[in-house]
Gaussian input, Z-matrix of N, CA and C with variables (Angstrom, degrees):
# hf/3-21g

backbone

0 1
 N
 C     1     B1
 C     2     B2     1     A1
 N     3     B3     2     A2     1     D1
 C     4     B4     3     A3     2     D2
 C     5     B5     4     A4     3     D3
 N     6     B6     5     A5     4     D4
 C     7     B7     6     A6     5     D5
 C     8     B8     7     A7     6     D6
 N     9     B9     8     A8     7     D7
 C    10    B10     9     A9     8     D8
 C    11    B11    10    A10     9     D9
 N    12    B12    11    A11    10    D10
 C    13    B13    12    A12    11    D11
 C    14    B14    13    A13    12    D12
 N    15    B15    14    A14    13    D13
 C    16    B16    15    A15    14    D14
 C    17    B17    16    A16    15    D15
 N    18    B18    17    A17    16    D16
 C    19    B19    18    A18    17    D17
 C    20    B20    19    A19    18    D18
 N    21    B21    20    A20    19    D19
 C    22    B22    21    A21    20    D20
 C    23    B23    22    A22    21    D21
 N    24    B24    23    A23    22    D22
 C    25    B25    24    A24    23    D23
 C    26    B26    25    A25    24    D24
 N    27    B27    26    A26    25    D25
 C    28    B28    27    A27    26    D26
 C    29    B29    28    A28    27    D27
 N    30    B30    29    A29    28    D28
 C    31    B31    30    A30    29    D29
 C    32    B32    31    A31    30    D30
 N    33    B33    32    A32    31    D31
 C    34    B34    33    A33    32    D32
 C    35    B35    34    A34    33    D33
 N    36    B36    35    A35    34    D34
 C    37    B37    36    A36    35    D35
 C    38    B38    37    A37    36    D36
 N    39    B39    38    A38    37    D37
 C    40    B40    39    A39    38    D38
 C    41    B41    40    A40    39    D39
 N    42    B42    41    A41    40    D40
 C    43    B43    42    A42    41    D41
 C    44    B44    43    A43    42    D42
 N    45    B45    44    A44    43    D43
 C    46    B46    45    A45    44    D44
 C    47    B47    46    A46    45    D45
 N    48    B48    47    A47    46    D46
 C    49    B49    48    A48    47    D47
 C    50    B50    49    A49    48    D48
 N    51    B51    50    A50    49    D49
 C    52    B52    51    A51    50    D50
 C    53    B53    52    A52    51    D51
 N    54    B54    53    A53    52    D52
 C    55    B55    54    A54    53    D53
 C    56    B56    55    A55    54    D54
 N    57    B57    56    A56    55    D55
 C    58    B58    57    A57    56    D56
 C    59    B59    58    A58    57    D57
 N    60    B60    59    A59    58    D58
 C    61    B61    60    A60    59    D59
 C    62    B62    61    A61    60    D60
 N    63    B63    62    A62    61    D61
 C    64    B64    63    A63    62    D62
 C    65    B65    64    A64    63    D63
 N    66    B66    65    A65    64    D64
 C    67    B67    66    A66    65    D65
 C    68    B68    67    A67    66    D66
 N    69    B69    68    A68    67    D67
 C    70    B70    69    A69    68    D68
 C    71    B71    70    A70    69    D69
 N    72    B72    71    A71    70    D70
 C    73    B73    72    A72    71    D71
 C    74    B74    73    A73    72    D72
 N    75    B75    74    A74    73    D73
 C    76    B76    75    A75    74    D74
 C    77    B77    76    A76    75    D75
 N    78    B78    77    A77    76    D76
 C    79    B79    78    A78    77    D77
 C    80    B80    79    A79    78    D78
 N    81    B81    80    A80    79    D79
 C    82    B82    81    A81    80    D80
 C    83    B83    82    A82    81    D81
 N    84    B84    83    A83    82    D82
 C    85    B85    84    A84    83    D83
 C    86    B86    85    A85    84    D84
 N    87    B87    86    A86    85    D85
 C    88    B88    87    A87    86    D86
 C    89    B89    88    A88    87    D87
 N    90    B90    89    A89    88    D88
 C    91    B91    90    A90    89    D89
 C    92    B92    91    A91    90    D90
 N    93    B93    92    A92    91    D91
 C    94    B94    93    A93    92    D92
 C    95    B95    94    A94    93    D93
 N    96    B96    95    A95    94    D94
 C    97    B97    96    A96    95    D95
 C    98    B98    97    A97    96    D96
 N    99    B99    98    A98    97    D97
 C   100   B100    99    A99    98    D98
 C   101   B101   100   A100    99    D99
 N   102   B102   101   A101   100   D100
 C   103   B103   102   A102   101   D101
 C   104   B104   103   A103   102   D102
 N   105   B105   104   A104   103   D103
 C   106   B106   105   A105   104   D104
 C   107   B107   106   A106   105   D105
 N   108   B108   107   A107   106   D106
 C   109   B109   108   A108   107   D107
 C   110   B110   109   A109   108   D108
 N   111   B111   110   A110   109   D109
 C   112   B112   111   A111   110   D110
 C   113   B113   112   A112   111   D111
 N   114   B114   113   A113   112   D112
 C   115   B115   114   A114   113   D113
 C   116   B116   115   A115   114   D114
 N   117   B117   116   A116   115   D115
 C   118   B118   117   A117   116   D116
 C   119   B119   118   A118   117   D117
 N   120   B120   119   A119   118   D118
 C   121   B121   120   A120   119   D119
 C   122   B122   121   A121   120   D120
 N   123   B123   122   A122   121   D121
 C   124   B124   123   A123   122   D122
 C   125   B125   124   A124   123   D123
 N   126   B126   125   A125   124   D124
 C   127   B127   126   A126   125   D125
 C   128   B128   127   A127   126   D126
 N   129   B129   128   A128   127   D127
 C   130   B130   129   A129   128   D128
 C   131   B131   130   A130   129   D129
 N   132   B132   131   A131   130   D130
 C   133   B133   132   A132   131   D131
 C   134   B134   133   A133   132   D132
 N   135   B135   134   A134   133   D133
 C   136   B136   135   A135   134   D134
 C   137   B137   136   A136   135   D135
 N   138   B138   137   A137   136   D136
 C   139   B139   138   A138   137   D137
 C   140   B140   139   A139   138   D138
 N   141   B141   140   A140   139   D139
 C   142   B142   141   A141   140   D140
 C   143   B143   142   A142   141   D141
 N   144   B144   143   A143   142   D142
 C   145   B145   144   A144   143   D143
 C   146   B146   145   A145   144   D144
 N   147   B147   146   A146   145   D145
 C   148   B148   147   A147   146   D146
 C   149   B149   148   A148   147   D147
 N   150   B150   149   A149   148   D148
 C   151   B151   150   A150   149   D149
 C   152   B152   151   A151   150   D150
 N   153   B153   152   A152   151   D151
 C   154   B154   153   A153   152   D152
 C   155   B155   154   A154   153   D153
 N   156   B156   155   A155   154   D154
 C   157   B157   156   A156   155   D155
 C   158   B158   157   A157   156   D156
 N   159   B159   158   A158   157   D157
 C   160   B160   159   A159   158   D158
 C   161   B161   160   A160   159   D159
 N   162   B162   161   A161   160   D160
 C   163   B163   162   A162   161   D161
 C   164   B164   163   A163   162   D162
 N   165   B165   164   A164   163   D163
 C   166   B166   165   A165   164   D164
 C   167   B167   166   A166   165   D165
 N   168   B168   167   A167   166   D166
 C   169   B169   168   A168   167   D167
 C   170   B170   169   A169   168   D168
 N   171   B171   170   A170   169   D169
 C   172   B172   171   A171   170   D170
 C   173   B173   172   A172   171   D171
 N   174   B174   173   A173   172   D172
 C   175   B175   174   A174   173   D173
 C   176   B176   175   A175   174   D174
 N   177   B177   176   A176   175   D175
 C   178   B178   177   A177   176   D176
 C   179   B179   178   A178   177   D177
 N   180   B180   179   A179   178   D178
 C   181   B181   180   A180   179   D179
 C   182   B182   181   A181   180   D180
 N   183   B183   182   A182   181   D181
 C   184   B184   183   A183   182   D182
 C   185   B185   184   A184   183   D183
 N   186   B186   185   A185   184   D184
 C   187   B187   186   A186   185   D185
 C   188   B188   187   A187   186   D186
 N   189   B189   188   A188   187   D187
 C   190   B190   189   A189   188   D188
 C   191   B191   190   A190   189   D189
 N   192   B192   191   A191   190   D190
 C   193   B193   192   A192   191   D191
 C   194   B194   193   A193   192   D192
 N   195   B195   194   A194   193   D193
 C   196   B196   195   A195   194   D194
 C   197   B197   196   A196   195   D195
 N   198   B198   197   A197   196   D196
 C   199   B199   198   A198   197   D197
 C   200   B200   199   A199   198   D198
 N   201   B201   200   A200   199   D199
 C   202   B202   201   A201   200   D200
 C   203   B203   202   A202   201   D201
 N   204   B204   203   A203   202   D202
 C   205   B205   204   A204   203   D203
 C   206   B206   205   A205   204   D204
 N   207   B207   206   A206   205   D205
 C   208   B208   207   A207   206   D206
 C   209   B209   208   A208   207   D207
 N   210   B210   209   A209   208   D208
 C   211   B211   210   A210   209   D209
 C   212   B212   211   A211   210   D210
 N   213   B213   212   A212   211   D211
 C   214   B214   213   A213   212   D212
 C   215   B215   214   A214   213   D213
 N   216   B216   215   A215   214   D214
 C   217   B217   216   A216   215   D215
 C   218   B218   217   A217   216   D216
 N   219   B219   218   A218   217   D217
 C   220   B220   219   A219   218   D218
 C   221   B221   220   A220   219   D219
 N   222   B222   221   A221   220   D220
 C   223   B223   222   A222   221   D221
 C   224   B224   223   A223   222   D222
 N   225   B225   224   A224   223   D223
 C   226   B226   225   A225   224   D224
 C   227   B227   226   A226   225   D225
 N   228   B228   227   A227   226   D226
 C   229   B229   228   A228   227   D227
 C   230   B230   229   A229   228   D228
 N   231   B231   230   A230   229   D229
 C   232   B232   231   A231   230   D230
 C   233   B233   232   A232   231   D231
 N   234   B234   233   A233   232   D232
 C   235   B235   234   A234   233   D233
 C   236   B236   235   A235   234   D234
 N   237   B237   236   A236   235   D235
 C   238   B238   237   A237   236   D236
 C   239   B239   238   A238   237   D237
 N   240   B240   239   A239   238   D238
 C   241   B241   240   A240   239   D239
 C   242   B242   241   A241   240   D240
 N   243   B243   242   A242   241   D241
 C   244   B244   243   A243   242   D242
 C   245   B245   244   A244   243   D243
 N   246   B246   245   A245   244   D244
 C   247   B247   246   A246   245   D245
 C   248   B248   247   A247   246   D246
 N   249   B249   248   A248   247   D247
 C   250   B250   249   A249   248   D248
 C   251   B251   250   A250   249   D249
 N   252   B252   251   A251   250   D250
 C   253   B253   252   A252   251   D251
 C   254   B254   253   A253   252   D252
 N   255   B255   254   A254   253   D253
 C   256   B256   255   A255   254   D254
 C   257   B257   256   A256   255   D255

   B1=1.4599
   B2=1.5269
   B3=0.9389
   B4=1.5781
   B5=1.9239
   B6=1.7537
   B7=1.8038
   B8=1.1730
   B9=1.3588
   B10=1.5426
   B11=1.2109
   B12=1.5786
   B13=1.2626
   B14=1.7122
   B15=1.2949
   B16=1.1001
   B17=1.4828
   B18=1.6506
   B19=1.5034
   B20=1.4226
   B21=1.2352
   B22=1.8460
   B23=1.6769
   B24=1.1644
   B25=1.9046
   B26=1.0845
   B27=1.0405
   B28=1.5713
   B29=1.2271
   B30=1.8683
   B31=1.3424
   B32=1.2995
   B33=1.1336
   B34=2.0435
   B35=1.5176
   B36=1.5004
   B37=1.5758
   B38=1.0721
   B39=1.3913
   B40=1.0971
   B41=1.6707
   B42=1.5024
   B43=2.0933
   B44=1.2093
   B45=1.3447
   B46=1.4094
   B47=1.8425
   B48=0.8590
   B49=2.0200
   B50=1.6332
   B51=1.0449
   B52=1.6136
   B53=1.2917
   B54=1.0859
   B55=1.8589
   B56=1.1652
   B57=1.4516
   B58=1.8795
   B59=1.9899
   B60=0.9538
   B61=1.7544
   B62=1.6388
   B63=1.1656
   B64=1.3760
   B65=1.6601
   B66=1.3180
   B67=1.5668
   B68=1.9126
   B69=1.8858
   B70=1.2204
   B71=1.4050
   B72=1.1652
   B73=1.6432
   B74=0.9934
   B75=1.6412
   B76=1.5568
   B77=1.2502
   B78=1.5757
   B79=1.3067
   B80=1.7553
   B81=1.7519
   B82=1.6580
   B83=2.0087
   B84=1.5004
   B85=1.7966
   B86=1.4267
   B87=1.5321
   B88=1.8674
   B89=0.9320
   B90=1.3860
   B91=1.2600
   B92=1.2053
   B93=1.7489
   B94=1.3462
   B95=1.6173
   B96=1.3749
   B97=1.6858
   B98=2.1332
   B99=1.5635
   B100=1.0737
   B101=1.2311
   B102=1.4121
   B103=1.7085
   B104=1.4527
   B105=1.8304
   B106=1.2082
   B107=1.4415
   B108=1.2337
   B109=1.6102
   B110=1.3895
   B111=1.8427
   B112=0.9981
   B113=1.5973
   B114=1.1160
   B115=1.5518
   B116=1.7200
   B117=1.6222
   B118=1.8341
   B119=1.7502
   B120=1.2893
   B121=1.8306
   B122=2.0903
   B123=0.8635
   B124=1.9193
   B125=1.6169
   B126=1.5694
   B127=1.2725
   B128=1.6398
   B129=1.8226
   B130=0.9976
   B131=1.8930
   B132=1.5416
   B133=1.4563
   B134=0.8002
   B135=1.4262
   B136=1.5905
   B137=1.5602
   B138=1.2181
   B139=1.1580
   B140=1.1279
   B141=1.8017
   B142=1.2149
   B143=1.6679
   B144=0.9511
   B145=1.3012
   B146=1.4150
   B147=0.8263
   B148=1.6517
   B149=1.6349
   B150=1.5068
   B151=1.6932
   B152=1.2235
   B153=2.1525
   B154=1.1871
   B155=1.9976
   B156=1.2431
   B157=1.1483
   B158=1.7542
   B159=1.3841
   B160=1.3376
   B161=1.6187
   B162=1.0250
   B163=1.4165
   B164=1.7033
   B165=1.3184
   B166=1.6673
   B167=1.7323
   B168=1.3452
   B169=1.7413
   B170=1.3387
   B171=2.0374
   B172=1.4935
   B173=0.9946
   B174=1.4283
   B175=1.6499
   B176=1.7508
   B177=1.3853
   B178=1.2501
   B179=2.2043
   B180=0.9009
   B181=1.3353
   B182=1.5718
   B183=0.6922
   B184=1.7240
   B185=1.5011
   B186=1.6799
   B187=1.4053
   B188=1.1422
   B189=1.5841
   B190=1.3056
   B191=1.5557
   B192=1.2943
   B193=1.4755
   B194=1.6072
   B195=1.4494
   B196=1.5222
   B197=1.5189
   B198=1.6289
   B199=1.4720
   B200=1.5378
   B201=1.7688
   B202=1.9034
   B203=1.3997
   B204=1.2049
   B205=1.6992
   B206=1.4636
   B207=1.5087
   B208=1.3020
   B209=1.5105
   B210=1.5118
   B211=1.6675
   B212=1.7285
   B213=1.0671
   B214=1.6019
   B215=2.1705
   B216=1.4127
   B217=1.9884
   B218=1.4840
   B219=1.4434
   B220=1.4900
   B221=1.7900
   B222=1.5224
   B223=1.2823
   B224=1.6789
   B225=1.3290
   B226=1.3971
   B227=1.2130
   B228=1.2273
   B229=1.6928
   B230=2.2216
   B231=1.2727
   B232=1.6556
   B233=1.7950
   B234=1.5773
   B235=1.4882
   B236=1.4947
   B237=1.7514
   B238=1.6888
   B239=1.9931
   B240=1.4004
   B241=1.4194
   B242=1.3120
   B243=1.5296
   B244=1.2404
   B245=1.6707
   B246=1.4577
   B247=1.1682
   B248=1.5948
   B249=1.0964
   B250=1.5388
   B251=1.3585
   B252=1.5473
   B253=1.4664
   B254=1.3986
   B255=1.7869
   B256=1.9348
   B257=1.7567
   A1=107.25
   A2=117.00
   A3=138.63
   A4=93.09
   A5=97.22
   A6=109.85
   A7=101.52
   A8=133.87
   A9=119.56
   A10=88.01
   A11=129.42
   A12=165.23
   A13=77.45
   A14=137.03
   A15=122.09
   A16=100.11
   A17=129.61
   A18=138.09
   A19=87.75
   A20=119.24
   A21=113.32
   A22=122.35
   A23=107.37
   A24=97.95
   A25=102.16
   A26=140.13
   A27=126.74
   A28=133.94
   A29=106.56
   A30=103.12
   A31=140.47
   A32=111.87
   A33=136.05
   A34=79.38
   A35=117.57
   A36=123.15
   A37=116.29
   A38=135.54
   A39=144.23
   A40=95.95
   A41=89.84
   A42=94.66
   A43=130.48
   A44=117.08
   A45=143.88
   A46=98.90
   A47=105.84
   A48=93.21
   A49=95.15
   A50=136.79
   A51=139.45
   A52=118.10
   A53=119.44
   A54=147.11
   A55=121.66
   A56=99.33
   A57=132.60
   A58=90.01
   A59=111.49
   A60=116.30
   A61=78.41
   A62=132.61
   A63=152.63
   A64=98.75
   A65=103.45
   A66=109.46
   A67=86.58
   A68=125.67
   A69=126.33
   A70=118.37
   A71=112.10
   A72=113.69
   A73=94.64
   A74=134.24
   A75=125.24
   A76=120.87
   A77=99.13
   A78=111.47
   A79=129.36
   A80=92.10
   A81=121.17
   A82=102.37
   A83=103.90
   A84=105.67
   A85=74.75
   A86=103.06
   A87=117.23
   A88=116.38
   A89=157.00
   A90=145.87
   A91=127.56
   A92=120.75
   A93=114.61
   A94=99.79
   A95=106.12
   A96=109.45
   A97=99.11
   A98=102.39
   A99=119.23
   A100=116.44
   A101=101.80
   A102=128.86
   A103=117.03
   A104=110.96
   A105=83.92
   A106=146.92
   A107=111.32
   A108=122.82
   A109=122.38
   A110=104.19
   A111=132.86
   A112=105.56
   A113=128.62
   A114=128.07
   A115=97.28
   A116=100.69
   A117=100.15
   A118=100.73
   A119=109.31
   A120=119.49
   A121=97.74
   A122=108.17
   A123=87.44
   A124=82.90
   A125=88.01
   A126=96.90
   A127=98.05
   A128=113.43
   A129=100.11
   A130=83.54
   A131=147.21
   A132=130.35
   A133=113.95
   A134=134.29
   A135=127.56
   A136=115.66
   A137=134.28
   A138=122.30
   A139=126.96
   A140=143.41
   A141=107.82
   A142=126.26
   A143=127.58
   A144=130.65
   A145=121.07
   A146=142.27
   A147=134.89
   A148=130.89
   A149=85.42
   A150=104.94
   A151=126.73
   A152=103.42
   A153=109.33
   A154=130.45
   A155=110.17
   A156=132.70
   A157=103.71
   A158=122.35
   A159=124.82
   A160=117.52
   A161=135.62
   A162=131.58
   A163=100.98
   A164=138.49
   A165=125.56
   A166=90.49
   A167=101.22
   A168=87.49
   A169=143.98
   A170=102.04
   A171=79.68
   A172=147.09
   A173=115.36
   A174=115.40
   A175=76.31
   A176=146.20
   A177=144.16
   A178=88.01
   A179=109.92
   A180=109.43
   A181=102.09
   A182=119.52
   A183=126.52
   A184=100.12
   A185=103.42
   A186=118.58
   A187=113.16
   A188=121.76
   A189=125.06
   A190=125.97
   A191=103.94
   A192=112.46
   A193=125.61
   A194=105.07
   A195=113.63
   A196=104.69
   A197=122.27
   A198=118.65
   A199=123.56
   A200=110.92
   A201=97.36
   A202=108.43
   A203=116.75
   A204=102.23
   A205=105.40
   A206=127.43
   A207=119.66
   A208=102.60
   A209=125.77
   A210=88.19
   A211=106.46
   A212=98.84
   A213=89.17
   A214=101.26
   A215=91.63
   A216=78.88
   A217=108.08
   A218=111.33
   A219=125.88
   A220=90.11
   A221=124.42
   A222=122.78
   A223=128.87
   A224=102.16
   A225=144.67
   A226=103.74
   A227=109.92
   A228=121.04
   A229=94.71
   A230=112.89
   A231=114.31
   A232=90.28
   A233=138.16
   A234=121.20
   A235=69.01
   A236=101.57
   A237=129.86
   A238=97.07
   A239=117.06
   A240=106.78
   A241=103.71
   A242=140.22
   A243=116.51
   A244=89.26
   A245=122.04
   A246=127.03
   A247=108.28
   A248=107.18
   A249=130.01
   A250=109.32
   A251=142.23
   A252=145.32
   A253=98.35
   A254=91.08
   A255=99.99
   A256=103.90
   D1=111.97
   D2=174.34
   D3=-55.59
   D4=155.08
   D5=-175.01
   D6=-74.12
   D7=-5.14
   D8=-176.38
   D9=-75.63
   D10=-81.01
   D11=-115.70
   D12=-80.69
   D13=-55.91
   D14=-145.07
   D15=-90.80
   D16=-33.05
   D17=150.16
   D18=-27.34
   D19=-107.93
   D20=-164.69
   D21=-29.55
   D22=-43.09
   D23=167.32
   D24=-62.21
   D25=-49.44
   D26=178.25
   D27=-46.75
   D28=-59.61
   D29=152.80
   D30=-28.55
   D31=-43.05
   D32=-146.36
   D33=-85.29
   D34=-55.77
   D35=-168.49
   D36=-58.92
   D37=-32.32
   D38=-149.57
   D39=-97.43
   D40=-51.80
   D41=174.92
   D42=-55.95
   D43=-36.85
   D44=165.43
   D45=-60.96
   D46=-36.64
   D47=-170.71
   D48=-96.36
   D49=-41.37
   D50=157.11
   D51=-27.76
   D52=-66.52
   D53=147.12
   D54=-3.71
   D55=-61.83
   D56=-155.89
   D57=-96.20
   D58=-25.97
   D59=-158.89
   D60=-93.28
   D61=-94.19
   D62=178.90
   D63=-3.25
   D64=-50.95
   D65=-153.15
   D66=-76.48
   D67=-60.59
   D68=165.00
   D69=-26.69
   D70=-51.49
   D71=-172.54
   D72=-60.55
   D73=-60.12
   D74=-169.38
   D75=-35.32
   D76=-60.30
   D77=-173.76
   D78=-47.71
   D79=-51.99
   D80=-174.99
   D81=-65.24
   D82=-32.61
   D83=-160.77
   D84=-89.82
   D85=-93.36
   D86=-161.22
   D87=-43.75
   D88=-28.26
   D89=169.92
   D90=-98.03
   D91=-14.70
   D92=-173.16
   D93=-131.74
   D94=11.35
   D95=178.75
   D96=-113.74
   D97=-65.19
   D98=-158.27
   D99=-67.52
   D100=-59.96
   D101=-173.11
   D102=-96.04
   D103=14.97
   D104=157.30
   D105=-107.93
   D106=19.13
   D107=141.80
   D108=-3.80
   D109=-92.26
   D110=-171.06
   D111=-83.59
   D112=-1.24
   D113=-178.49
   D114=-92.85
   D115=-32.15
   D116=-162.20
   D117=-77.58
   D118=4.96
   D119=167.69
   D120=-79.57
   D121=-9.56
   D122=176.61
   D123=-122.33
   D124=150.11
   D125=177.20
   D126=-119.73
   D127=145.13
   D128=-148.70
   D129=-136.57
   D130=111.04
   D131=-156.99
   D132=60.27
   D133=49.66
   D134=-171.88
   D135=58.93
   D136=-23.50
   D137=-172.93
   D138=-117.80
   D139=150.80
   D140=-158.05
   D141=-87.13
   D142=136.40
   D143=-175.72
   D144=-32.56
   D145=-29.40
   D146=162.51
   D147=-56.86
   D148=-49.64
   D149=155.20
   D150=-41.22
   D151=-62.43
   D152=170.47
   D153=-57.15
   D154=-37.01
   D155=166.61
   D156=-46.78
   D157=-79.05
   D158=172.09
   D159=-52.67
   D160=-15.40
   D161=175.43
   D162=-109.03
   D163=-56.08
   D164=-144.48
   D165=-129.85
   D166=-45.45
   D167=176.35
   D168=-49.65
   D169=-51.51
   D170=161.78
   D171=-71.72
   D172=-0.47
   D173=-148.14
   D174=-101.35
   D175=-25.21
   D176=-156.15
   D177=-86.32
   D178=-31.62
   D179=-176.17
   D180=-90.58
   D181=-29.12
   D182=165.92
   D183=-35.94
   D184=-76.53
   D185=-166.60
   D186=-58.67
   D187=-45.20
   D188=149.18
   D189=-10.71
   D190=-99.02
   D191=151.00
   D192=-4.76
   D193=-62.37
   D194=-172.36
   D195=-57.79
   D196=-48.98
   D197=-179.55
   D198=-81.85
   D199=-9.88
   D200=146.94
   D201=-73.60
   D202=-41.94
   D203=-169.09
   D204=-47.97
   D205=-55.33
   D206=-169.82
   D207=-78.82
   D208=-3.69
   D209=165.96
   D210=-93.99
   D211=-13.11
   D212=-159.35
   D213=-89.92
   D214=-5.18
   D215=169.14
   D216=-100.70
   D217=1.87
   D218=-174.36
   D219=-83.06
   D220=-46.07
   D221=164.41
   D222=-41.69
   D223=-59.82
   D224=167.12
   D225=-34.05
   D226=-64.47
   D227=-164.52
   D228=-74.89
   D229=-47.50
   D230=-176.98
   D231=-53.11
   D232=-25.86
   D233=-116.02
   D234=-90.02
   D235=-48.33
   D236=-143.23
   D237=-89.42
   D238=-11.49
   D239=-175.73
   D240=61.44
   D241=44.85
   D242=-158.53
   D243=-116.55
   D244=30.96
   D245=176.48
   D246=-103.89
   D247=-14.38
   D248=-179.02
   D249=-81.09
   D250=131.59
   D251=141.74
   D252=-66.42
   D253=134.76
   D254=160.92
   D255=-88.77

């Protein structure tokens, strides 16, 4: 893989984990730090949703997360050939 080619996998990688973090933080700060006030008004399994959010949700979006990351650098990696030696 030539330095251009491998500059752009890098990039792409770096955006993709920025992305994936950004979207966690939302989840982990804004919904189970900030908002759950007004979130613990729906009740969501019997229990109220803010709660649920701060105890089982994020970590379920976590894992989430973990299996786009591996499909989408599994893409990444076909886009860039970076499974290949030059």
């Amino acid at each position: 893989m030539n330095e251009e080619k491998r500059q752009a996998y890098w990039r792409a990688n770096k955006a993709l984990i920025r992305n994936l973090l950004i979207v966690w933080a939302t989840v982990s700060i804004v919904m189970s730090i900030l908002l759950v006030q007004p979130l613990n008004n729906i009740q969501f399994f019997g229990v109220p949703f803010g709660f649920w959010m701060a105890q089982q949700g994020s970590i379920y979006v976590f894992v989430i997360l973990i299996f786009i990351y591996a499909i989408q650098m599994d893409k990444l990696d076909q886009k860039y050939n970076s499974d290949r030696r030059d």
